[in-house]
C-alpha positions as CSV (number, residue, x, y, z in Angstrom):
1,X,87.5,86.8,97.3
2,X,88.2,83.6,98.2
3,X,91.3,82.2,99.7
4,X,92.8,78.9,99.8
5,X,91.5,77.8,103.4
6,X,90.7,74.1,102.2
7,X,94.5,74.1,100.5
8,X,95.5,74.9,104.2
9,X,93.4,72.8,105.7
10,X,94.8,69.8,103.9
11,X,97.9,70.5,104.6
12,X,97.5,70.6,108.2
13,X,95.6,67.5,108.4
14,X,97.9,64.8,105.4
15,X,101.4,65.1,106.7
16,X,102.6,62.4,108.7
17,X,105.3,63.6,111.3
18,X,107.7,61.6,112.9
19,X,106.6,62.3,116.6
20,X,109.3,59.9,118.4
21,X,112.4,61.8,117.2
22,X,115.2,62.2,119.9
23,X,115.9,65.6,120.0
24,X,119.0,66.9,117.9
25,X,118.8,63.4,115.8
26,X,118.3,64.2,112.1
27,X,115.8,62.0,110.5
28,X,114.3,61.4,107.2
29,X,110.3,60.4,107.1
30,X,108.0,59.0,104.6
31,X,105.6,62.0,104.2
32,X,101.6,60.3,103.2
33,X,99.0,62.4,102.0
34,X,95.3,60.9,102.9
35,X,96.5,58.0,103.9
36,X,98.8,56.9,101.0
37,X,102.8,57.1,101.3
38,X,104.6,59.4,98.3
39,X,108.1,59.8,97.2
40,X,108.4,63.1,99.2
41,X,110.6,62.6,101.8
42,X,110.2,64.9,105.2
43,X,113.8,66.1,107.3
44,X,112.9,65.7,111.0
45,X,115.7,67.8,113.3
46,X,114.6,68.3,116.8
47,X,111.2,66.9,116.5
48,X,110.2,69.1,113.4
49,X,109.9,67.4,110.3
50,X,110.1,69.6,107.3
51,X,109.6,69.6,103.2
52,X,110.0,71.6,100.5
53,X,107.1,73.7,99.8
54,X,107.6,73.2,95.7
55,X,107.8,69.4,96.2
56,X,105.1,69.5,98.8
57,X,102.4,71.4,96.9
58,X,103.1,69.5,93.8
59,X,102.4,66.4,96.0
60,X,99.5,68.0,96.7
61,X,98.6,68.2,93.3
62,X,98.8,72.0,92.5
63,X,100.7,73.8,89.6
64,X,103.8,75.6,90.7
65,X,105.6,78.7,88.9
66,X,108.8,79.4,90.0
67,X,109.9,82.9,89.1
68,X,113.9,83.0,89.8
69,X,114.5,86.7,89.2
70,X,111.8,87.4,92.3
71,X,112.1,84.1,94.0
72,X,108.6,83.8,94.3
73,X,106.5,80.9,94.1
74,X,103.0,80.6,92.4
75,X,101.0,78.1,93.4
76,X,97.5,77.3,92.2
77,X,95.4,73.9,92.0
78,X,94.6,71.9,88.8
79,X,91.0,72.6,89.1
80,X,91.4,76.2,90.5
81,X,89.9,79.1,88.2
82,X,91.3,82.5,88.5
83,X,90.1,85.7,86.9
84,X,92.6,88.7,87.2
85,X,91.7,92.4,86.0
86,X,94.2,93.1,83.7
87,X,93.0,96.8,83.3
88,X,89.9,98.8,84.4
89,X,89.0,102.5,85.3
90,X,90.5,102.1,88.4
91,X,93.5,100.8,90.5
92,X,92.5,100.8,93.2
93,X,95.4,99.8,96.3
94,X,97.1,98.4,93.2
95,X,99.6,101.6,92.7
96,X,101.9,99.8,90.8
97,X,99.4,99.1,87.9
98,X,98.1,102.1,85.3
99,X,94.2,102.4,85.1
100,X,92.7,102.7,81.8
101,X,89.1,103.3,80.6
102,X,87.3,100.2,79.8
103,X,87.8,96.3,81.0
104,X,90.3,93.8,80.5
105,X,90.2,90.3,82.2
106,X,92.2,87.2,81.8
107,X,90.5,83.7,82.9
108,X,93.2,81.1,83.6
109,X,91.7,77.3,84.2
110,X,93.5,74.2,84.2
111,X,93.6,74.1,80.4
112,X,93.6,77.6,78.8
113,X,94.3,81.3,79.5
114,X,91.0,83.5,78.2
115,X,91.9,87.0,77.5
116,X,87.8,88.6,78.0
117,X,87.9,92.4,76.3
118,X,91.0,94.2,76.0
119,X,90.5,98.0,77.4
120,X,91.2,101.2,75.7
121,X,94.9,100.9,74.0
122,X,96.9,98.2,75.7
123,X,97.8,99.2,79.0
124,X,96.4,95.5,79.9
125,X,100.3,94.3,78.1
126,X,102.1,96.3,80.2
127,X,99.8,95.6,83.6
128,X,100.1,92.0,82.7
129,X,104.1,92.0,82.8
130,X,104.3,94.0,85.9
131,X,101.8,91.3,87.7
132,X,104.1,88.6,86.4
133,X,101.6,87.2,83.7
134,X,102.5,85.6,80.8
135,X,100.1,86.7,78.1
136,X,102.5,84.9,75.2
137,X,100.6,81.5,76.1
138,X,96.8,82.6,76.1
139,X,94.9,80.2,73.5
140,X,91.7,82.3,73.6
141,X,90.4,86.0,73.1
142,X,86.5,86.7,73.5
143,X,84.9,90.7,72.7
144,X,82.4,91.4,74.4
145,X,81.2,94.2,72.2
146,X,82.2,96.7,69.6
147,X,83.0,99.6,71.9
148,X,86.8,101.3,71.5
149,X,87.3,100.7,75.6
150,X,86.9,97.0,74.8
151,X,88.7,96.6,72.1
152,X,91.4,98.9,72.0
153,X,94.2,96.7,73.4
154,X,93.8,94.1,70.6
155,X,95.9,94.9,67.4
156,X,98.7,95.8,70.0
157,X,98.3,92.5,71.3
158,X,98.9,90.3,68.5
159,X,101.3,92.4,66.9
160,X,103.2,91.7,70.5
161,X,102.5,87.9,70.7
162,X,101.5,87.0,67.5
163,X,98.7,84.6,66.3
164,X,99.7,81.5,65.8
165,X,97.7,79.0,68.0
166,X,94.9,81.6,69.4
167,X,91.6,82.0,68.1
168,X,89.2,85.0,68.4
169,X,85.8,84.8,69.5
170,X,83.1,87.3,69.0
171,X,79.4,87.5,67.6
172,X,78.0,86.6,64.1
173,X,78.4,90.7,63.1
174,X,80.3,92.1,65.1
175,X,82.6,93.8,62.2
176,X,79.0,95.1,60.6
177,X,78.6,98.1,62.4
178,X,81.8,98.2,64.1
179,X,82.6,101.9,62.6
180,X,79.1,103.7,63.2
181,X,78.9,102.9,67.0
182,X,77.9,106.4,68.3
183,X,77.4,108.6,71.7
184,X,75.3,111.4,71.9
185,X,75.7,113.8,74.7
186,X,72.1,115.9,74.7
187,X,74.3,118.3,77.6
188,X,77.4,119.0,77.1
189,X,79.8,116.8,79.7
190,X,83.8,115.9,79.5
191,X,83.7,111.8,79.1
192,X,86.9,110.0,78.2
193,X,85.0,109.6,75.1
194,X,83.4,113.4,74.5
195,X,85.0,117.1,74.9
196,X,82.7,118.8,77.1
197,X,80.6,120.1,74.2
198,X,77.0,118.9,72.9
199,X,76.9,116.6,70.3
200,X,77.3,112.9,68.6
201,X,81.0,110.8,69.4
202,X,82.0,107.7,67.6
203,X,82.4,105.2,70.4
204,X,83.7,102.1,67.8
205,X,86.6,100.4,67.0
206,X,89.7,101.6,64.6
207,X,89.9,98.2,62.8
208,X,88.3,95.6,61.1
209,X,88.1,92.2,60.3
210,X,90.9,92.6,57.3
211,X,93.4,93.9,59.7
212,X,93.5,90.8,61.9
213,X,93.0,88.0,59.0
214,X,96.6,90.3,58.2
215,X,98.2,89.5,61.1
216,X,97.1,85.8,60.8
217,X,94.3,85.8,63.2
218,X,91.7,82.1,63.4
219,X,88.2,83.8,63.7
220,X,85.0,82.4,65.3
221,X,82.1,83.5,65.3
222,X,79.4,83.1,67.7
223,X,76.1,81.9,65.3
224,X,73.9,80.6,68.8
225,X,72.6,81.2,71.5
226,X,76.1,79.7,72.9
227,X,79.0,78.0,72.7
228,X,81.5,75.9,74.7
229,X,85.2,77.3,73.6
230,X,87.1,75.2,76.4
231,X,86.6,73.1,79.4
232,X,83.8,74.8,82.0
233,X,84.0,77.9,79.6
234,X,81.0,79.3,77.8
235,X,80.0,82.4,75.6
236,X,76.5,83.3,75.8
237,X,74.9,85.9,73.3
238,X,71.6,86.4,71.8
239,X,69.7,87.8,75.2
240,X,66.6,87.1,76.2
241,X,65.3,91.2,77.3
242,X,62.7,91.9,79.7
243,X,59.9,93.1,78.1
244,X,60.1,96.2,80.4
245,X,64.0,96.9,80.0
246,X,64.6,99.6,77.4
247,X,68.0,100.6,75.4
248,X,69.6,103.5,76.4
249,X,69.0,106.4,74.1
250,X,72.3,107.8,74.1
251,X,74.3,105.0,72.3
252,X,73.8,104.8,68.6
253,X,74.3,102.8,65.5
254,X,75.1,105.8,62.4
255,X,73.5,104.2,59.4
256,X,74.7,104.4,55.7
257,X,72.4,107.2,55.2
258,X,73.6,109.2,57.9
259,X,70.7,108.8,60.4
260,X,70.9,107.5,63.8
261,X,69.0,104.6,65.8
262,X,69.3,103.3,69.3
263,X,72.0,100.4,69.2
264,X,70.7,97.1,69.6
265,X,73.9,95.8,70.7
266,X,73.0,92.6,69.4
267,X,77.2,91.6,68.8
268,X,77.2,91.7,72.9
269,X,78.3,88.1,74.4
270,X,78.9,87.6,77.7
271,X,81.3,84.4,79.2
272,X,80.2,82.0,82.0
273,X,82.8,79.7,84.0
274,X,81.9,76.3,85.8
275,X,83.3,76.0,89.0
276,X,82.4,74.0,91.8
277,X,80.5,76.5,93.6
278,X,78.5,77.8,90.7
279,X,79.0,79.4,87.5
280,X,81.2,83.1,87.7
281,X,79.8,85.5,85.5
282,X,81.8,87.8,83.2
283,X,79.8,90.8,81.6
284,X,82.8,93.9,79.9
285,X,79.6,96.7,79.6
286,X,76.6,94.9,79.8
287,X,74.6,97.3,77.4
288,X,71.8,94.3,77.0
289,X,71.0,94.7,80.4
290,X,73.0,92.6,83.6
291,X,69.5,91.3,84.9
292,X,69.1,90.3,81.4
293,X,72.3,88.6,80.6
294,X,72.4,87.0,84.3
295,X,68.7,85.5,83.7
296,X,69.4,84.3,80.1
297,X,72.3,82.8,81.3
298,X,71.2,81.0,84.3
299,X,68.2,80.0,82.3
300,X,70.3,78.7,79.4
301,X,72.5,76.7,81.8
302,X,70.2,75.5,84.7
303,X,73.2,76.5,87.0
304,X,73.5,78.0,90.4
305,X,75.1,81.5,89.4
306,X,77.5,81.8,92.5
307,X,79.7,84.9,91.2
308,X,79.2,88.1,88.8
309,X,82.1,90.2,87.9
310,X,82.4,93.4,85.5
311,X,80.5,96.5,84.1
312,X,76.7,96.6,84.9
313,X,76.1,99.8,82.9
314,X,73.7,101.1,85.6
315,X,75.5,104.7,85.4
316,X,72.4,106.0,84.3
317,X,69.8,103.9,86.1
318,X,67.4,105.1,88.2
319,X,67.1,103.7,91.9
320,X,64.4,101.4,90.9
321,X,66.0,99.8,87.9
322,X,69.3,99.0,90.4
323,X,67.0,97.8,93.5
324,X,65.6,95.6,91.5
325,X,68.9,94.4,90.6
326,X,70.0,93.9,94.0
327,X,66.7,91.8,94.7
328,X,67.4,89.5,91.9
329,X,70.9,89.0,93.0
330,X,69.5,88.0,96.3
331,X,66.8,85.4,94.7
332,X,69.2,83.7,93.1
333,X,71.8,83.8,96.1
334,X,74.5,85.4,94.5
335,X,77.6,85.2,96.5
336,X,80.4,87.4,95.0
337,X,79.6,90.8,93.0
338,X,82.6,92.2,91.8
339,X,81.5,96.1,90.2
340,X,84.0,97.4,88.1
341,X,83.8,99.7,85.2
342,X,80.1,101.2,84.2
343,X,78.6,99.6,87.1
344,X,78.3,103.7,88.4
345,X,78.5,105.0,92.0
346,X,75.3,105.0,92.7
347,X,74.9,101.1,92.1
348,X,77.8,100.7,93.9
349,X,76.8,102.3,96.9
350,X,73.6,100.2,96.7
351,X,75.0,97.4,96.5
352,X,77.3,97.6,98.9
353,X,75.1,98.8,101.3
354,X,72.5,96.0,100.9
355,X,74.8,93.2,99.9
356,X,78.2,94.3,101.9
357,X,79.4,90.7,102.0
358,X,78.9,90.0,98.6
359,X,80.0,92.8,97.2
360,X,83.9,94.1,96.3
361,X,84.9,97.2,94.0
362,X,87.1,95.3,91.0
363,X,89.6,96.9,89.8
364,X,93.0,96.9,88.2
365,X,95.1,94.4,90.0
366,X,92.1,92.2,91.1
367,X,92.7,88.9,91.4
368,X,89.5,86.7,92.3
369,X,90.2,82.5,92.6
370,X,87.5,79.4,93.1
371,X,88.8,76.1,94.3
Protein backbone atom coordinates (compact mmCIF):
# COMPACT_ATOMS: atom_id res chain seq x y z
CA UNK A 1 0.00 0.00 0.00
CA UNK A 2 1.20 3.10 -0.75
CA UNK A 3 1.99 5.90 1.61
CA UNK A 4 2.18 9.54 1.19
CA UNK A 5 6.14 9.83 0.74
CA UNK A 6 5.85 12.52 -2.11
CA UNK A 7 3.21 14.52 0.39
CA UNK A 8 6.29 14.37 2.75
CA UNK A 9 8.66 15.06 0.50
CA UNK A 10 7.02 18.37 -0.43
CA UNK A 11 6.81 19.34 2.63
CA UNK A 12 10.26 19.15 3.54
CA UNK A 13 11.48 20.67 0.50
CA UNK A 14 8.53 24.19 0.03
CA UNK A 15 8.69 25.87 3.43
CA UNK A 16 10.69 28.76 3.72
CA UNK A 17 12.21 29.15 7.31
CA UNK A 18 13.41 32.16 8.79
CA UNK A 19 17.07 30.93 9.44
CA UNK A 20 18.47 34.50 10.97
CA UNK A 21 16.15 34.45 14.00
CA UNK A 22 17.86 35.62 17.30
CA UNK A 23 17.14 33.09 19.65
CA UNK A 24 14.12 33.59 22.11
CA UNK A 25 12.78 36.46 19.48
CA UNK A 26 9.26 35.50 18.33
CA UNK A 27 8.82 36.04 14.71
CA UNK A 28 6.19 35.78 12.04
CA UNK A 29 7.36 34.50 8.40
CA UNK A 30 5.85 34.47 5.03
CA UNK A 31 5.72 30.63 4.41
CA UNK A 32 6.13 29.95 0.04
CA UNK A 33 5.30 26.81 -1.36
CA UNK A 34 7.43 26.12 -4.79
CA UNK A 35 8.53 29.26 -4.96
CA UNK A 36 5.38 31.34 -4.63
CA UNK A 37 4.53 33.34 -1.19
CA UNK A 38 0.80 32.32 0.44
CA UNK A 39 -1.23 33.86 3.07
CA UNK A 40 -0.01 31.15 5.59
CA UNK A 41 1.93 32.72 7.95
CA UNK A 42 4.81 30.66 9.91
CA UNK A 43 5.61 31.52 14.05
CA UNK A 44 9.46 31.40 14.35
CA UNK A 45 10.48 31.10 18.34
CA UNK A 46 14.03 30.05 18.89
CA UNK A 47 14.94 29.51 15.36
CA UNK A 48 11.93 27.08 14.62
CA UNK A 49 9.38 28.37 12.54
CA UNK A 50 6.07 26.55 12.87
CA UNK A 51 2.38 26.30 11.12
CA UNK A 52 -0.64 24.80 11.62
CA UNK A 53 -0.90 21.51 10.07
CA UNK A 54 -4.80 22.18 8.90
CA UNK A 55 -3.73 25.46 7.31
CA UNK A 56 -0.55 24.05 6.04
CA UNK A 57 -1.95 20.93 4.21
CA UNK A 58 -4.75 22.94 2.75
CA UNK A 59 -1.94 25.21 1.45
CA UNK A 60 -0.77 22.30 0.06
CA UNK A 61 -3.74 21.65 -1.65
CA UNK A 62 -5.21 18.55 0.18
CA UNK A 63 -8.75 17.94 1.67
CA UNK A 64 -8.91 18.13 5.38
CA UNK A 65 -11.63 16.43 7.86
CA UNK A 66 -11.55 17.52 11.13
CA UNK A 67 -13.28 15.11 13.46
CA UNK A 68 -13.76 17.14 16.88
CA UNK A 69 -15.16 14.31 19.00
CA UNK A 70 -11.62 12.30 18.28
CA UNK A 71 -9.47 15.33 17.42
CA UNK A 72 -8.22 13.62 14.52
CA UNK A 73 -7.33 15.08 11.34
CA UNK A 74 -7.92 13.44 7.79
CA UNK A 75 -5.99 14.52 5.27
CA UNK A 76 -6.01 13.33 1.63
CA UNK A 77 -5.04 15.14 -1.73
CA UNK A 78 -7.49 16.35 -4.46
CA UNK A 79 -6.35 13.93 -6.91
CA UNK A 80 -5.70 11.10 -4.31
CA UNK A 81 -7.97 7.83 -4.83
CA UNK A 82 -8.65 5.59 -1.91
CA UNK A 83 -10.35 2.33 -1.75
CA UNK A 84 -11.25 1.05 1.86
CA UNK A 85 -12.82 -2.58 2.60
CA UNK A 86 -15.76 -1.88 4.21
CA UNK A 87 -16.44 -5.64 4.90
CA UNK A 88 -14.91 -8.95 3.83
CA UNK A 89 -14.35 -12.59 5.20
CA UNK A 90 -11.86 -11.43 7.19
CA UNK A 91 -10.40 -8.74 9.62
CA UNK A 92 -7.60 -9.28 9.72
CA UNK A 93 -5.35 -6.84 12.52
CA UNK A 94 -8.54 -4.76 12.25
CA UNK A 95 -10.16 -6.17 15.67
CA UNK A 96 -12.29 -3.48 16.01
CA UNK A 97 -14.22 -4.17 12.71
CA UNK A 98 -16.89 -7.41 12.28
CA UNK A 99 -16.04 -9.75 9.23
CA UNK A 100 -18.75 -10.83 7.12
CA UNK A 101 -19.01 -13.25 4.15
CA UNK A 102 -18.73 -11.50 0.96
CA UNK A 103 -17.09 -8.00 -0.26
CA UNK A 104 -17.88 -4.53 0.38
CA UNK A 105 -15.66 -1.59 -0.94
CA UNK A 106 -16.03 2.07 -0.97
CA UNK A 107 -13.97 4.21 -3.73
CA UNK A 108 -13.60 7.80 -2.61
CA UNK A 109 -11.95 10.24 -5.56
CA UNK A 110 -11.90 13.84 -5.68
CA UNK A 111 -15.55 13.99 -6.89
CA UNK A 112 -17.66 10.96 -5.67
CA UNK A 113 -17.81 8.18 -3.02
CA UNK A 114 -18.51 4.57 -4.95
CA UNK A 115 -19.99 2.10 -2.78
CA UNK A 116 -18.62 -1.40 -5.05
CA UNK A 117 -20.94 -4.58 -3.63
CA UNK A 118 -22.39 -4.53 -0.28
CA UNK A 119 -21.54 -7.96 1.59
CA UNK A 120 -23.87 -10.35 3.23
CA UNK A 121 -26.47 -8.17 5.56
CA UNK A 122 -24.94 -4.75 6.33
CA UNK A 123 -22.27 -5.17 8.62
CA UNK A 124 -20.44 -2.75 5.95
CA UNK A 125 -22.99 0.29 7.86
CA UNK A 126 -21.80 -0.42 10.94
CA UNK A 127 -17.80 -1.02 9.88
CA UNK A 128 -18.21 2.16 8.08
CA UNK A 129 -19.18 4.28 11.25
CA UNK A 130 -16.64 2.73 13.46
CA UNK A 131 -13.83 3.74 10.65
CA UNK A 132 -15.20 7.22 10.78
CA UNK A 133 -16.80 7.08 7.16
CA UNK A 134 -19.58 8.89 6.17
CA UNK A 135 -21.68 6.66 3.90
CA UNK A 136 -24.75 9.48 4.01
CA UNK A 137 -22.84 11.29 1.04
CA UNK A 138 -21.91 8.43 -1.41
CA UNK A 139 -23.49 9.39 -5.00
CA UNK A 140 -22.85 6.00 -6.51
CA UNK A 141 -23.57 2.09 -5.84
CA UNK A 142 -22.24 -0.53 -8.54
CA UNK A 143 -23.22 -4.71 -8.04
CA UNK A 144 -21.03 -6.68 -9.10
CA UNK A 145 -23.27 -9.72 -9.45
CA UNK A 146 -26.40 -11.33 -8.24
CA UNK A 147 -24.95 -13.35 -5.37
CA UNK A 148 -26.60 -12.78 -1.64
CA UNK A 149 -22.84 -12.00 -0.16
CA UNK A 150 -22.84 -9.05 -2.67
CA UNK A 151 -25.78 -7.75 -2.25
CA UNK A 152 -27.06 -8.31 1.05
CA UNK A 153 -26.15 -4.95 2.60
CA UNK A 154 -28.21 -2.93 0.11
CA UNK A 155 -31.99 -2.57 1.21
CA UNK A 156 -30.49 -1.83 4.70
CA UNK A 157 -28.49 0.78 3.11
CA UNK A 158 -31.04 2.89 1.62
CA UNK A 159 -33.53 2.43 4.11
CA UNK A 160 -30.54 4.04 6.43
CA UNK A 161 -29.57 6.88 4.07
CA UNK A 162 -32.13 7.09 1.75
CA UNK A 163 -32.05 7.68 -2.08
CA UNK A 164 -32.29 10.82 -3.03
CA UNK A 165 -29.20 11.87 -5.16
CA UNK A 166 -27.55 8.28 -5.63
CA UNK A 167 -27.90 6.14 -8.55
CA UNK A 168 -27.53 2.33 -8.86
CA UNK A 169 -25.48 0.72 -11.30
CA UNK A 170 -25.65 -2.86 -12.42
CA UNK A 171 -25.97 -4.98 -15.70
CA UNK A 172 -28.75 -4.96 -18.47
CA UNK A 173 -30.51 -8.23 -16.40
CA UNK A 174 -29.34 -8.38 -13.48
CA UNK A 175 -33.05 -8.66 -11.75
CA UNK A 176 -33.78 -11.68 -14.47
CA UNK A 177 -32.49 -14.37 -12.76
CA UNK A 178 -31.75 -12.79 -9.58
CA UNK A 179 -33.97 -15.57 -7.55
CA UNK A 180 -32.80 -18.87 -9.31
CA UNK A 181 -29.01 -18.36 -8.61
CA UNK A 182 -28.03 -21.87 -7.26
CA UNK A 183 -25.11 -23.89 -5.48
CA UNK A 184 -24.78 -27.44 -5.67
CA UNK A 185 -22.63 -29.20 -3.26
CA UNK A 186 -22.05 -32.90 -5.08
CA UNK A 187 -20.29 -33.76 -1.16
CA UNK A 188 -21.72 -32.73 1.49
CA UNK A 189 -19.52 -29.59 3.20
CA UNK A 190 -20.66 -26.74 5.84
CA UNK A 191 -20.31 -23.33 3.59
CA UNK A 192 -21.74 -20.08 4.95
CA UNK A 193 -24.17 -20.79 2.22
CA UNK A 194 -24.86 -24.82 2.62
CA UNK A 195 -25.58 -27.17 5.97
CA UNK A 196 -23.16 -29.81 5.68
CA UNK A 197 -25.50 -32.03 3.65
CA UNK A 198 -25.55 -32.85 -0.22
CA UNK A 199 -27.64 -30.96 -2.35
CA UNK A 200 -28.69 -27.64 -4.35
CA UNK A 201 -28.60 -23.88 -2.22
CA UNK A 202 -30.06 -20.76 -3.48
CA UNK A 203 -27.17 -18.38 -3.59
CA UNK A 204 -29.45 -15.10 -4.96
CA UNK A 205 -30.68 -12.15 -3.72
CA UNK A 206 -34.06 -11.53 -1.37
CA UNK A 207 -35.23 -8.52 -3.53
CA UNK A 208 -35.98 -7.19 -6.65
CA UNK A 209 -36.10 -4.42 -8.72
CA UNK A 210 -39.71 -3.26 -7.30
CA UNK A 211 -38.43 -3.04 -3.89
CA UNK A 212 -35.83 -0.37 -4.64
CA UNK A 213 -37.93 1.73 -7.37
CA UNK A 214 -40.07 1.72 -3.57
CA UNK A 215 -37.65 3.24 -1.75
CA UNK A 216 -37.07 5.78 -4.51
CA UNK A 217 -33.93 4.30 -6.04
CA UNK A 218 -32.40 6.12 -9.89
CA UNK A 219 -31.46 2.78 -11.75
CA UNK A 220 -28.87 2.26 -14.55
CA UNK A 221 -28.24 -0.16 -16.31
CA UNK A 222 -25.20 -1.24 -17.86
CA UNK A 223 -26.33 -1.95 -21.89
CA UNK A 224 -22.20 -2.01 -23.21
CA UNK A 225 -19.34 -3.20 -23.05
CA UNK A 226 -18.70 -0.05 -20.58
CA UNK A 227 -19.42 2.87 -19.13
CA UNK A 228 -17.92 6.02 -17.48
CA UNK A 229 -20.15 6.76 -14.25
CA UNK A 230 -17.68 9.61 -12.83
CA UNK A 231 -14.43 11.12 -13.28
CA UNK A 232 -11.44 8.26 -13.86
CA UNK A 233 -14.24 5.70 -12.95
CA UNK A 234 -15.42 2.92 -15.27
CA UNK A 235 -17.72 -0.23 -15.18
CA UNK A 236 -16.71 -2.86 -17.53
CA UNK A 237 -19.11 -6.01 -18.32
CA UNK A 238 -19.66 -8.11 -21.16
CA UNK A 239 -16.16 -10.30 -20.93
CA UNK A 240 -14.25 -11.39 -23.46
CA UNK A 241 -13.49 -15.52 -22.08
CA UNK A 242 -10.62 -17.43 -23.06
CA UNK A 243 -11.57 -19.92 -25.19
CA UNK A 244 -10.03 -22.53 -22.73
CA UNK A 245 -11.52 -21.01 -19.43
CA UNK A 246 -14.63 -23.00 -18.39
CA UNK A 247 -17.61 -22.06 -15.83
CA UNK A 248 -17.64 -23.68 -12.82
CA UNK A 249 -20.09 -26.45 -12.53
CA UNK A 250 -21.30 -25.89 -9.19
CA UNK A 251 -23.06 -22.47 -9.58
CA UNK A 252 -26.35 -22.57 -11.22
CA UNK A 253 -29.14 -20.64 -12.83
CA UNK A 254 -32.82 -22.84 -11.73
CA UNK A 255 -34.89 -22.30 -14.72
CA UNK A 256 -38.71 -21.81 -14.91
CA UNK A 257 -39.10 -25.40 -15.55
CA UNK A 258 -37.21 -26.47 -12.66
CA UNK A 259 -33.91 -27.71 -14.41
CA UNK A 260 -30.56 -26.44 -13.78
CA UNK A 261 -27.63 -24.99 -16.13
CA UNK A 262 -24.20 -23.70 -15.35
CA UNK A 263 -24.59 -19.89 -14.72
CA UNK A 264 -23.31 -17.70 -17.32
CA UNK A 265 -22.90 -14.90 -14.95
CA UNK A 266 -23.38 -12.71 -17.77
CA UNK A 267 -24.94 -9.59 -15.07
CA UNK A 268 -21.09 -9.67 -13.72
CA UNK A 269 -19.39 -6.04 -14.08
CA UNK A 270 -16.25 -5.27 -12.79
CA UNK A 271 -14.95 -1.26 -12.02
CA UNK A 272 -11.64 0.22 -13.14
CA UNK A 273 -10.04 3.54 -11.59
CA UNK A 274 -7.60 5.97 -13.43
CA UNK A 275 -4.87 6.97 -11.46
CA UNK A 276 -1.68 8.22 -12.25
CA UNK A 277 0.12 5.11 -11.93
CA UNK A 278 -2.27 2.85 -13.78
CA UNK A 279 -5.72 1.74 -13.64
CA UNK A 280 -6.73 -0.22 -10.01
CA UNK A 281 -8.84 -3.00 -10.56
CA UNK A 282 -11.90 -3.89 -8.56
CA UNK A 283 -13.41 -7.50 -9.21
CA UNK A 284 -16.31 -8.58 -5.83
CA UNK A 285 -16.23 -12.59 -7.09
CA UNK A 286 -14.89 -12.65 -10.30
CA UNK A 287 -17.04 -15.85 -11.53
CA UNK A 288 -16.14 -14.70 -15.43
CA UNK A 289 -12.79 -15.45 -14.71
CA UNK A 290 -9.98 -12.63 -13.12
CA UNK A 291 -7.46 -13.38 -16.18
CA UNK A 292 -10.56 -12.71 -18.16
CA UNK A 293 -11.91 -9.57 -16.71
CA UNK A 294 -8.13 -8.16 -16.18
CA UNK A 295 -7.45 -8.81 -20.13
CA UNK A 296 -10.82 -7.45 -21.33
CA UNK A 297 -10.23 -4.62 -19.34
CA UNK A 298 -6.79 -3.71 -20.18
CA UNK A 299 -7.71 -4.46 -23.67
CA UNK A 300 -10.79 -2.25 -23.59
CA UNK A 301 -8.83 0.68 -22.06
CA UNK A 302 -5.23 0.45 -23.62
CA UNK A 303 -4.04 1.18 -19.94
CA UNK A 304 -1.13 0.04 -17.81
CA UNK A 305 -3.20 -2.08 -15.10
CA UNK A 306 -0.94 -1.04 -12.04
CA UNK A 307 -3.33 -2.57 -9.15
CA UNK A 308 -5.99 -5.55 -8.72
CA UNK A 309 -7.96 -5.79 -5.61
CA UNK A 310 -10.86 -8.28 -4.57
CA UNK A 311 -12.20 -11.96 -4.99
CA UNK A 312 -10.35 -14.01 -7.74
CA UNK A 313 -12.65 -17.12 -7.24
CA UNK A 314 -9.67 -19.49 -7.68
CA UNK A 315 -10.96 -21.53 -4.49
CA UNK A 316 -11.35 -24.29 -6.66
CA UNK A 317 -8.62 -23.88 -9.21
CA UNK A 318 -6.17 -26.17 -9.86
CA UNK A 319 -2.26 -25.10 -9.60
CA UNK A 320 -2.15 -24.60 -13.32
CA UNK A 321 -5.11 -22.45 -13.78
CA UNK A 322 -3.53 -20.00 -10.68
CA UNK A 323 0.22 -20.14 -12.18
CA UNK A 324 -0.93 -19.04 -15.00
CA UNK A 325 -2.44 -16.27 -13.26
CA UNK A 326 0.56 -15.26 -11.58
CA UNK A 327 2.47 -15.25 -15.00
CA UNK A 328 0.02 -12.89 -16.46
CA UNK A 329 0.14 -10.64 -13.63
CA UNK A 330 3.81 -10.45 -14.13
CA UNK A 331 3.48 -9.78 -18.13
CA UNK A 332 1.60 -7.01 -17.53
CA UNK A 333 3.69 -5.68 -14.43
CA UNK A 334 1.15 -5.63 -11.99
CA UNK A 335 2.26 -3.85 -9.02
CA UNK A 336 -0.34 -4.23 -6.10
CA UNK A 337 -2.52 -7.62 -5.67
CA UNK A 338 -4.80 -7.17 -2.97
CA UNK A 339 -6.59 -11.07 -2.37
CA UNK A 340 -9.51 -10.86 -0.43
CA UNK A 341 -12.59 -12.92 -0.38
CA UNK A 342 -12.72 -16.19 -2.95
CA UNK A 343 -9.33 -15.65 -4.01
CA UNK A 344 -8.73 -19.22 -1.77
CA UNK A 345 -5.57 -20.27 0.19
CA UNK A 346 -4.02 -21.94 -2.12
CA UNK A 347 -3.80 -18.82 -4.64
CA UNK A 348 -2.89 -16.88 -1.89
CA UNK A 349 -0.02 -18.78 -0.89
CA UNK A 350 1.07 -18.70 -4.60
CA UNK A 351 0.93 -15.57 -4.94
CA UNK A 352 2.55 -14.51 -2.25
CA UNK A 353 5.19 -16.73 -2.61
CA UNK A 354 6.05 -15.68 -6.25
CA UNK A 355 4.95 -12.17 -6.11
CA UNK A 356 5.67 -11.26 -2.17
CA UNK A 357 6.04 -7.56 -2.93
CA UNK A 358 3.11 -7.20 -4.84
CA UNK A 359 0.97 -9.09 -3.00
CA UNK A 360 -1.13 -8.12 0.48
CA UNK A 361 -4.14 -10.21 2.16
CA UNK A 362 -7.32 -7.43 1.89
CA UNK A 363 -9.43 -7.50 4.38
CA UNK A 364 -11.82 -5.73 6.54
CA UNK A 365 -10.29 -2.49 7.57
CA UNK A 366 -8.07 -2.18 4.41
CA UNK A 367 -7.41 0.93 3.41
CA UNK A 368 -5.26 1.17 -0.04
CA UNK A 369 -4.49 5.02 -1.47
CA UNK A 370 -2.73 6.22 -5.02
CA UNK A 371 -1.44 9.79 -5.25
Amino acid sequence: MKHKRQAAAVLACTLALGLGATAGARSMYPIFINGEETELAGNTVNGVTTIGLRALAEGLGFQVEFDQESSTIRITREDEVKITTLAENNNGSNEALEKEFGFSAIIETSNDKIIFDTAKAGQFLKNAQAMKIDLADCNKMVLSHTHYDHCGGVIPYFDTYGAEGKTLFVKKGFFDKADGKYYYDSVGQKFDFTDGTKGYFPVGINFDEQDLLDRGVAIEYLDTSSVKIADGVTVYGSFDKDPSFQLAPNMLEKGEDGTYEVDDFDEEVAVAVETSKGLVILSGCSHSGILNIVNTIQERSGEKVYAVIGGFHLLDADEATIQETIDRFKELGVQQIGLSHCTGPKATAMFQEQMPEQTFLNTTGSVYTVE
